[in-house]
N, C-alpha and C positions, 0 to 999 in steps of 0.2 A: 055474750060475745061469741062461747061458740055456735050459737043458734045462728049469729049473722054471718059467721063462717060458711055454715051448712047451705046458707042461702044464696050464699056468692060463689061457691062452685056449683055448678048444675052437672050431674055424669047424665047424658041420654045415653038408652040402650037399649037396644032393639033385638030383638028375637033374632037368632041365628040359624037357620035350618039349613040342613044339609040334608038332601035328599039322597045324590051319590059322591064320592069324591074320587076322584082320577089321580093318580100319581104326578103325572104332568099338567094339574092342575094350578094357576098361581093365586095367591090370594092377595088381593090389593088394600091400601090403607087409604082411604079418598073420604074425604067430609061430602056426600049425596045421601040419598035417600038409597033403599033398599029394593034392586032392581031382579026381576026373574029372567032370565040366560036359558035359549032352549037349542041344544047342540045335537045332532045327530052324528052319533057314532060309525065311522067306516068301515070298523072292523064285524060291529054284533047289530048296529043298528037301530042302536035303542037309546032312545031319547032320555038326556039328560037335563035335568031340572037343579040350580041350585039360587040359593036366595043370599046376596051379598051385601054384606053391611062392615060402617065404619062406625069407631071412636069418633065422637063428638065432643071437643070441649073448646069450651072458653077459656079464657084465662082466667088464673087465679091470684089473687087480690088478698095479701097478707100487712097486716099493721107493722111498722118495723119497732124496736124497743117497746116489745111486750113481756109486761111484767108481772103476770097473774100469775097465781099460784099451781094453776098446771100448764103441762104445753101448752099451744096455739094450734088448734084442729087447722087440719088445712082445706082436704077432702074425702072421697071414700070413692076407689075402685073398682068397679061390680062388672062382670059380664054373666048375660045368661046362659055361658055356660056351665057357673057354679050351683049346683044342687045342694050346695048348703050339707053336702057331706065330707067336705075337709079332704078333700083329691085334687081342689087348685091348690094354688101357689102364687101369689102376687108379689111379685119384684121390682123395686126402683133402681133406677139407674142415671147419673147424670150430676148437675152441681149438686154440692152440696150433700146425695143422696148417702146414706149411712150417718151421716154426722151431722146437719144442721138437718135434713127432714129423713124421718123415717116412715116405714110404713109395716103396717100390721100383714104380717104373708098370710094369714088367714081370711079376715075381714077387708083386705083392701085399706083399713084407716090409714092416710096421712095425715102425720104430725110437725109440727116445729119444732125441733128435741131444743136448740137455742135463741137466745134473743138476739135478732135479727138487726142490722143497723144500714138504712138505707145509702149512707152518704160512703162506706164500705165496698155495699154490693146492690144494685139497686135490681138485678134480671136474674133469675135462676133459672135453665130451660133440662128439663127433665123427661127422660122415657118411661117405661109401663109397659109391661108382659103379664101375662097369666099362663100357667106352666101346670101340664096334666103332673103330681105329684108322682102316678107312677109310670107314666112313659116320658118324663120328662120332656114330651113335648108343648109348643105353644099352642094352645087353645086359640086367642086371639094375638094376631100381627100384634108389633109393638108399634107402640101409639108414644111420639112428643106431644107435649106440653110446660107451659110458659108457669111461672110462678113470679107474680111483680111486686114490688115489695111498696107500700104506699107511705108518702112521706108523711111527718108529723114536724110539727116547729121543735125540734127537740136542740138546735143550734143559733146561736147568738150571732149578729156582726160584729165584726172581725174585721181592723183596722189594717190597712197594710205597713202601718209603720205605729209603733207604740207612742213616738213623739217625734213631730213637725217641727222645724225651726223653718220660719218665713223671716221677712224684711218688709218694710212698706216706708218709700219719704213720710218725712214730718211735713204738715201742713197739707196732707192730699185732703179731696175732695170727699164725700161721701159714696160710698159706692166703688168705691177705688178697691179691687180686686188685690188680693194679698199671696192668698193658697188657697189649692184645692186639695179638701183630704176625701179619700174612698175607703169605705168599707164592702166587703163581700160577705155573705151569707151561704153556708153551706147546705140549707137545703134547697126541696125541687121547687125552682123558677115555675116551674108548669104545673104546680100543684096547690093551689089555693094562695095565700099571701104568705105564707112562710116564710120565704126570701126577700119580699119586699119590703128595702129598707129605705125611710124618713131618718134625715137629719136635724138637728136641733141642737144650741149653744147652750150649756149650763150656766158656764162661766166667762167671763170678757166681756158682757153687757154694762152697758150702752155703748162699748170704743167698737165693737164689732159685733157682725150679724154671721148669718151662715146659710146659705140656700139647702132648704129643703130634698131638693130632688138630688143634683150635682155637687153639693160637700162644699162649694165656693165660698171661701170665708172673705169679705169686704169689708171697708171701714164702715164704721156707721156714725161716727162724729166727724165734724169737720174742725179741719185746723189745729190737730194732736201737733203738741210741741213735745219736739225731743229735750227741751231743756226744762222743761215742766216733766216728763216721766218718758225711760227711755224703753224701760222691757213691760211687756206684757204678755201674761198667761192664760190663754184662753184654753177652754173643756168642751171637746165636742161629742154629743152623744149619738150615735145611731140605733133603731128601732128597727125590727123588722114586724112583722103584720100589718104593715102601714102605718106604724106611730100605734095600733087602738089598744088599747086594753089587752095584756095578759103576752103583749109582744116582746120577745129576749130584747134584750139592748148591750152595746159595747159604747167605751170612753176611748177618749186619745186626747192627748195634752197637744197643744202649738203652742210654742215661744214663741212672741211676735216681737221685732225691735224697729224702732221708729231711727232711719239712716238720719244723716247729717243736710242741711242743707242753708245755703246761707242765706239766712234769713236776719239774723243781727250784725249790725254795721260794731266795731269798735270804739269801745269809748276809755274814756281816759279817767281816774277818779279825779274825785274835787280836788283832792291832797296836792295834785300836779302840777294846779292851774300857776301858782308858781315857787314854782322849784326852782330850789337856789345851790350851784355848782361853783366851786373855787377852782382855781390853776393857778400853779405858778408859773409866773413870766418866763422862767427859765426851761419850760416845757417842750420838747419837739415836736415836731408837727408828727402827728400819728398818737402822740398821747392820747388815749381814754382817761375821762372826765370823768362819767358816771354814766349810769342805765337809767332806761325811761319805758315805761309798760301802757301802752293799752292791753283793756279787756275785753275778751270777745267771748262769747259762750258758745261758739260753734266750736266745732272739730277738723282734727287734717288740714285740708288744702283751702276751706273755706274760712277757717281762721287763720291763714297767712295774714301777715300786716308787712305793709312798707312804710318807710319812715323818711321824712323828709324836713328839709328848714324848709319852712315856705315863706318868711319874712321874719326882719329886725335886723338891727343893725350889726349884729353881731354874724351874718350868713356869709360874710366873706372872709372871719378868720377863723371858723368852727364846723364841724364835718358829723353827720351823724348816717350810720352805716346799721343793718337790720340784722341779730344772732338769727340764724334760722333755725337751732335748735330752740332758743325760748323766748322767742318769737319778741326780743327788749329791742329798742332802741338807744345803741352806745353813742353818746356823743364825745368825739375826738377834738386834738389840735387841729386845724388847716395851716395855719402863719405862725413864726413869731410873735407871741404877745410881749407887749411892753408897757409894764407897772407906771411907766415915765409919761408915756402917751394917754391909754384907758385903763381906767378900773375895774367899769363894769360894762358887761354886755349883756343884752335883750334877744332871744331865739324866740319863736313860734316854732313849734315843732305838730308838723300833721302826721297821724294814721290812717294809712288808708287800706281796705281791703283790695288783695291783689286778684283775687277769681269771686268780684259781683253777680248776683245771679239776675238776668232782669225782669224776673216775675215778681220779684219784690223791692223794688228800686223805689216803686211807690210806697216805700214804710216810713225815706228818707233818703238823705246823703249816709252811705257807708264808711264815713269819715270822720276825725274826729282832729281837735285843736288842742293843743296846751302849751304854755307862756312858761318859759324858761329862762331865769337870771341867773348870768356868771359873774363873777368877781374873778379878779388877776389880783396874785398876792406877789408882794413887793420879794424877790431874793439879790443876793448879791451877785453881780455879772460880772463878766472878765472886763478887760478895758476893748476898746472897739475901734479899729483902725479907720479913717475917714475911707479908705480905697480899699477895694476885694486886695489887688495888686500893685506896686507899683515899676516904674521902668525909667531908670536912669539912664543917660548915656552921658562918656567924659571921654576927652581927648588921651589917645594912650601916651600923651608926653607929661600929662599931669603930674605936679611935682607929688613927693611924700610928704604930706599932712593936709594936704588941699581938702578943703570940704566937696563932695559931688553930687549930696543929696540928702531930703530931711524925709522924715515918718512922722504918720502925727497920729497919737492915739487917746482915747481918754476913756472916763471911769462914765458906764451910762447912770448909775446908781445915783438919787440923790446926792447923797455923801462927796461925789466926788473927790476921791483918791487921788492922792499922789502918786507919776506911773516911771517905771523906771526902763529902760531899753538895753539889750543886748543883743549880741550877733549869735545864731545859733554856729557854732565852729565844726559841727560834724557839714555844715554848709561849706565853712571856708578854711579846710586845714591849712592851706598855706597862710592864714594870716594874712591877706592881703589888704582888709578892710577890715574897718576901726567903726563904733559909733559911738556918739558922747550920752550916756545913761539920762543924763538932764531933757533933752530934748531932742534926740533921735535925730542928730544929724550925723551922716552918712562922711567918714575921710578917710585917706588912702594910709598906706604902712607900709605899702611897699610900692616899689614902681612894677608900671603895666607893661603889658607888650603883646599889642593885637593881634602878631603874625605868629604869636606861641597860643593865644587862646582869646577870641575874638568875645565870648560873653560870658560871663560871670553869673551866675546865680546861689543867690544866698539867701536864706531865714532871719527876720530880725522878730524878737521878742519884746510883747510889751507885758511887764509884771506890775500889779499893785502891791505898794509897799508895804504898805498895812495887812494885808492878805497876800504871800506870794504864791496861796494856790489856785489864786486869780490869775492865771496870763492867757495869751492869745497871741499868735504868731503870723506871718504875713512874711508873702513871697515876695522877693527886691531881686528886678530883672537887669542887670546891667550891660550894657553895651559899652566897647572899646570901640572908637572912632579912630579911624584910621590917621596917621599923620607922614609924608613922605620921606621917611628915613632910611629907607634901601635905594642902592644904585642899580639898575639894570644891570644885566649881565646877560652874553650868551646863552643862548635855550638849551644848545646842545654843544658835544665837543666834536668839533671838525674838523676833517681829515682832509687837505685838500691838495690838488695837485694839480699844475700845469704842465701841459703837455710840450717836449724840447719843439718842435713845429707849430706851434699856438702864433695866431695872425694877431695883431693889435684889434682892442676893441671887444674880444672873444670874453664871454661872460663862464668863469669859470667855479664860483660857489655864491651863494645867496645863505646868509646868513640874517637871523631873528633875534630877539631877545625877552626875557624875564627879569618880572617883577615882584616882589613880597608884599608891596603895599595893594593896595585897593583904592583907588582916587574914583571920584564919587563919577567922572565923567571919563574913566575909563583908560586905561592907557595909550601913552601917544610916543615911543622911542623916534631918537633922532642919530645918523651914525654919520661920521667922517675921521680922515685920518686924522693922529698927533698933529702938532702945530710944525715938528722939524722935522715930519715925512706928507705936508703940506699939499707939496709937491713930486710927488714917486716918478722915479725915472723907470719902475718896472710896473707896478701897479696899480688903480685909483679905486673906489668907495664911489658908489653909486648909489644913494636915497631913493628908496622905492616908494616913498610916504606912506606905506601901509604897514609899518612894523617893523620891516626889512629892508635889507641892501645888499647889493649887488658887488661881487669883485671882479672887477676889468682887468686885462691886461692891455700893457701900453706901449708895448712892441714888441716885432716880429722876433719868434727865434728863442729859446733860452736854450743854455748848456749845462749840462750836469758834470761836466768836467770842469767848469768854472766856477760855479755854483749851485748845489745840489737842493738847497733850503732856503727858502727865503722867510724871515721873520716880518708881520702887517699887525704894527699897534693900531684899532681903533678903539675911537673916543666913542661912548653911548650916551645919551641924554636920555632925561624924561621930561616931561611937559608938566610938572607941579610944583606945588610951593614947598618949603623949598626945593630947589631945583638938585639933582642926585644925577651922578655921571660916573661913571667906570670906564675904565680901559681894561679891551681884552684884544690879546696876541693872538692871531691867525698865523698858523706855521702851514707853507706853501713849500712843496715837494718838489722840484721838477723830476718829470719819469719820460720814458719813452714811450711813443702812443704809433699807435697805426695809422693808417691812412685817411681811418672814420674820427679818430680821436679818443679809442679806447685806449686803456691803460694797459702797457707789457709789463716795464719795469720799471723803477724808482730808486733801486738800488747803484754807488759808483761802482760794485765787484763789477757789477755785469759788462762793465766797460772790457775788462781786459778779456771777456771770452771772446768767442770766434762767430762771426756774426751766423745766426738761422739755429743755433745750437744752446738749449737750455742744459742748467744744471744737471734736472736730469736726465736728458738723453748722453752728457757725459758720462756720468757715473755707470749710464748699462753697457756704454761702451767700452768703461775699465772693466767692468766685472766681467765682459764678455773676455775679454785679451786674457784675464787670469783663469777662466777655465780650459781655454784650447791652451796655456800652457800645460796647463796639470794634465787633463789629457794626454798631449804631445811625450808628457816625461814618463808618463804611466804604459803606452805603448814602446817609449825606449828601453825600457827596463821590463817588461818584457821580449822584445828581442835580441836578449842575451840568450850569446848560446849557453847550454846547457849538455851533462852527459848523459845520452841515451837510455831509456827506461827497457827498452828493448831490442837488444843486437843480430837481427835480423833481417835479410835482403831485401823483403817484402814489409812495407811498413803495418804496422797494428790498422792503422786507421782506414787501408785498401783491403781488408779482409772483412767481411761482411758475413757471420754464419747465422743459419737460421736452424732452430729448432721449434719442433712441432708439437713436443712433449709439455703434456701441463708440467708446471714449475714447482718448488716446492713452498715452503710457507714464510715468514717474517726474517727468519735465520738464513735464507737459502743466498749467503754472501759470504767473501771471506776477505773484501775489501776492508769490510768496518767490522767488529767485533759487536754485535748489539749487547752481549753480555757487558759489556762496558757502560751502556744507556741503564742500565737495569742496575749496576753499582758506578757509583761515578767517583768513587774512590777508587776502584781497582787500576789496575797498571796494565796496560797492553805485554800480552807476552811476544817473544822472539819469535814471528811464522813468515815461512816464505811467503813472498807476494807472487801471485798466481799470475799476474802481468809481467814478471822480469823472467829471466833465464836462472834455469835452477841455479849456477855456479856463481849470477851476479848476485851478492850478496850488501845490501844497504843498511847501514845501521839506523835503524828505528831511533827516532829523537823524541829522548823522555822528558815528561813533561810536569810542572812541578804538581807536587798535590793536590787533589780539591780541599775545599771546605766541607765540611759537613751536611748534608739537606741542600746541594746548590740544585740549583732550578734547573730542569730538563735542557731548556730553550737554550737558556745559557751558556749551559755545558757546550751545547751541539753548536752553538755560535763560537765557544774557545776554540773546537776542534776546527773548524771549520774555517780559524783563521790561521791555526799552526798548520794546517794543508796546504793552504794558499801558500805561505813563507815557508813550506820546507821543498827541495831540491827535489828531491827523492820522489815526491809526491807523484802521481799518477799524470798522465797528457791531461793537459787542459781543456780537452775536447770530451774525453770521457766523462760519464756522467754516473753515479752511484745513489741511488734512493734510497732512505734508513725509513723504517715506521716503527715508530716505539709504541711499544703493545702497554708497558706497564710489567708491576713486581707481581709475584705469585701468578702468573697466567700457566693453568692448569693441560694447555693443549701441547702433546708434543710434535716435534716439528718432525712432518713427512721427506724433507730433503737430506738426499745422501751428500749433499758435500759435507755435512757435519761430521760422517765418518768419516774422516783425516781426524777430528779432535778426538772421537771417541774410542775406548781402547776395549780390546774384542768384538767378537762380529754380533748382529742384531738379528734377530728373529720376525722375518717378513714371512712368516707363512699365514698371516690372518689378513693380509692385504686382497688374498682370492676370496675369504665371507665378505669382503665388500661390495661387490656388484660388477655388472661389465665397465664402467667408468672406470674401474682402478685394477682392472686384467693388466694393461698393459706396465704398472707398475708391479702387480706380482710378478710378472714372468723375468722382469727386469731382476728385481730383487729378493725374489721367491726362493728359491736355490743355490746352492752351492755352484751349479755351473755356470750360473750367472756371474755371481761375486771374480769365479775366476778370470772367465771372461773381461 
């Protein structure tokens, strides 16, 4: 082995001479031949000779997963300029170098120090120096070189899935494609057969095959039933070296399952052919009977079955409907059966598959038949009215105990019962109808009356007396028939009036009339007067033949001083049998009317007022006369004279002065006391009034005490009317404004009239820290020379 190592690297090397070398010389690395360079120096002139060569190699070519007992030689690096006296130095550099290949610095040897694995690292590219030992420089340029690692079959195929699950229908053909499985091989494609992997089936023969090249697994029988075997296991092997001798190989399992497909029609077992089903008579329609199965050996949607009667005499009182969860056919009631009429009934009942496939339609019909016999068993039934309903009608004059109608009911049972009848009374609390238990006929208890309740409906029960939890009950519709026993009457109540200027002939109310009854052809009223107002010297009755009638008058003129009311009996008819008439009184007003014929008045007062003047323009004209008296006495009473408030040549009320001085605050009066507003218990005290002459002196008129808490308003309305009533009081032309501030108000008042109440003099010298606005009351009030002033 390492002989074939030595052989498979080749080092050429070629003699190196240097005749001179130049500092600025370069030395190049080129795979050529060894060429002679002859340069002539600028400086000395002298011709320079040197001889230049390259590192030559191929590539080298190492086995991967070597496992001898010493390294794996690789090759050996020599140049001639080693003399074999141990002054070079051979260095590697690049993959790998120190750890997976080494080399000897003496002899040049490379080694493989490890076992190598291509699938890893398949290229290692490395350098090479030789190094003078004691100038540490390079002898020869460094030289690359490739190191390739050569494959071996040392890897298996290799499935890309451990296990396959496919599907394939039941009944395919042969050759019918299923899955394709791949395997990969991890060595070099490009290096003998190593990677080239053959397929082949272990396991699954003869149901499948497996293509060689592409892993295609197909059926290989025809016409696999899924209901004969549903799963199958196939083993697939791959090979690499093309299937031959001494090739790795890998396995993979596929699960193969054969889908559903419908291929078998339903069939019904022998046991079915006939099945025998009971019901009793007494059963409702909708009852289940029993269940009925076809078998189908397919799956899902292709074993769906529909179920059908497709003949026998029994398809028009029997219903059969499909469970979809278990796939039975229930047969139900359709009708009433009746033990009395049949006994037994005969069904055909079909299966059919509902999703046919029609590649196999040619197997047969998907369908299948089975004969099924009923029997109806006899039970005991209620008793059974001949009518769902029925519907009486009787005249509402019918006497009490009259019969107006019969029930007929009876037992359907063989046996036929004895049946007994009653009225259900939650039907007829008033008791008004009676039945006789014997034989269900129908009579009154009490008397009728159409116009209080036109129809009647009641429950009559029929029970077997042998069994009374036998009954059945039936609606009994009655009708009251009208019969003519009300009189007509007026529709409405009317108001009517003839006007004192009405011409003869003048139509002045049209009156209708009502009826209770209902006559089959409708009502037909007839009117005229009483037989001894026949003849009316004031009024006549006019037949309008449509219901109504007409009141005339039949002369010119009436008077309401004569006669104010007139009273008109008429007579009413009706047009039936028997025939019904009432008298109704029309009361006739005379009024006074305008000149169009509307109504003013009706009343005899209005006679004696004054013609063009109503009531109430009277009355405004009293109420008017009573105020200009009260007025008139209210200005006499004041023009009493009175004594002078003030005794001076010049009156109060020619004197006109104006001041320019701001005013003082709420208090600034000595007319009204506000400390009074402020206690409304206090008492006015004894002070000259500032309006009279100091010497006239008036006695203030005391007034009785308040209450306690009385209301501000109040108050000021008492005073205000003891001012008014007292003598003394001020000219009635003068006028005084109060503003009540309220208790506790914290501001004091700036106006000097309130010095007259208060006692020693006041300290105005902070009136000048207030600003130029209020100079002119400091200087007013500011000092002593003022005050004297």
């Amino acid at each position: 082995m390492r002989t074939q190592s030595f052989l498979a690297v080749l080092l050429w090397s070629s003699v190196f001479y240097v005749v001179h070398m130049t500092p600025s010389q370069k030395r190049t690395n080129k795979h050529s031949h060894s060429e002679r360079i002859t340069e002539m120096s600028e400086n000395d002139g002298k011709t320079l000779h040197r001889a230049k060569r390259g590192w030559m190699w191929n590539q080298f070519f190492l086995l991967e997963e070597y496992t001898g007992p010493d390294t794996q030689y690789v090759g050996k690096l020599h140049t001639d300029q080693d003399k074999g006296d141990g002054n070079l130095k051979y260095i590697l550099t690049g993959d790998g170098a120190g750890s997976l290949f080494i080399i000897d610095e003496n002899t040049g040897d490379i080694h493989a120090a490890k076992k190598l694995d291509r699938e890893e690292k398949s290229l290692y590219v490395l350098r090479a120096k030789a190094i003078d030992r004691k100038t540490g420089r390079q002898v020869e340029p460094e030289s690359e070189f490739i190191i390739k690692i050569h494959d071996i079959n040392d890897n298996e195929p290799k499935f890309t899935k451990d296990m396959y699950t496919a599907s394939v229908p039941e009944m395919s053909g042969v050759g019918t494609s299923v899955i394709q499985v791949t395997a990969t091989d991890a060595d070099d494609a490009n290096y003998g057969n190593s990677a080239k992997v053959v397929y082949s089936i272990l396991q699954g023969q003869p149901y499948f095959s497996v293509d060689p090249e592409t892993g295609i697994i197909k059926t290989a029988l025809p016409d696999m039933s899924r209901e004969n075997r549903e799963q199958y296991q196939v083993v697939i092997q791959a090979k690499d070296m093309g299937g031959q001798m001494g090739g790795l190989s890998g396995t993979t399992t596929v699960n193969i399952t054969l889908t559903d497909v419908n291929d078998n029609p339903p069939r019904f077992p022998q046991s079915t052919e006939h099945l025998i089903a009971c019901s009793p008579e007494s059963a409702p329609p909708g009852t289940p009977l029993g269940r009925i199965k076809a078998n189908d050996p397919d799956v899902g949607e292709n074993a769906e079955i529909e179920y059908s009667i497709s003949n026998g005499d029994g398809s028009d009182m029997f219903d059969i409907i499909t469970d979809k969860d278990t796939q039975e056919g229930i047969i139900t009631v359709k009708k009433h059966l009746d033990f009395e009429n049949k006994v037994l009934y005969t069904l055909r009942v079909e299966a059919t598959n509902t999703h046919p496939d029609p590649r196999f339609l040619q197997l047969g019909p998907f369908k299948d038949t089975a004969l099924v016999k009923i029997s109806v068993e006899d039970t005991d039934e209620p008793p059974v009215f001949s009518r769902p309903w029925y519907l009486i009608e009787v005249d509402e004059d019918a006497k009490e105990g009259s019969i107006i109608g019969q029930v007929v009911a009876q037992d359907p049972d063989i046996a036929k019962n004895a049946i007994k009848y009653s009225v259900d009374r939650h039907t007829d609390l008033d008791r008004i109808f009676n039945i006789y238990s014997g034989n269900g006929s129908l009579f009154l208890s009490k008397p009728l009356d159409r116009e209080e309740t036109p129809w009647h409906n009641i429950t009559v029960i029929a029970t077997e007396i042998n069994n009374p939890k036998q009954s059945s009950q039936i609606p009994v519709f009655i009708r009251i028939l009208d019969i003519n026993d009300h009189a007509p009457e007026f529709a409405n109540y009317y108001e009517t009036f003839v006007c004192e200027n009405a011409k003869a002939g003048q139509l002045i109310q049209t009156v209708s009339a009502i009826d209770k009854d209902q006559p089959p052809r409708g009502h037909k009223f007839f009117f005229e007067l009483v037989p001894e107002f026949a003849v009316h010297p004031n009024f006549s009755v006019v037949d309008n033949k449509d219901n109504t009638a007409g009141i005339m008058t039949r002369r010119n003129g009436y008077s309401r001083s004569k006669t104010s009311t007139y009273l008109l009996p008429i007579i009413i008819f009706d047009n039936d049998y028997p025939i019904q008439s009432s008298t109704g009184t029309l009361t006739i007003r005379v009024c006074a009317c305008d000149s169009r014929g509307n109504m003013q008045s009706c009343s005899a007062e209005a006679l004696l007022l004054p013609a063009g003047l109503s009531t109430g323009a009277l009355v405004a004209i009293l109420l008017c006369i009573i105020i200009l008296l009260v007025v008139l006495f209210t200005a006499l009473k004041r023009q009493r004279k009175k004594e002078p408030l003030i005794i001076s040549k010049d009156d109060v009320r020619d004197n006109i002065v104006t001041y320019n001085d701001e005013g003082g605050g709420e208090e600034d009066t000595q007319a009204f006391d506000i400390g009074t507003l402020r206690n409304p218990e206090a008492r006015e005290e004894s002070k000259m009034r500032r309006d009279v002459l100091p010497e006239t002196i008036f006695q203030i008129r005391r007034t009785a005490p308040l209450w306690e808490n009385i209301d501000v308003q109040d108050f000021i309305h008492r005073r205000l009317k003891e001012n008014d009533l007292d003598p003394a009081a001020p000219p009635y032309d003068s006028l005084a404004t109060y503003a009540y501030e309220g208790n506790d108000s914290i501001a004091n008042s700036l106006s000097s009239l309130e010095s007259l109440t208060t006692e020693g003099n006041q300290d105005y010298d902070y009136l000048s820290d207030w600003g130029p606005r209020f100079k002119k009351l400091a200087d007013m009030y500011g000092g002593e020379d003022s005050d004297r002033d």
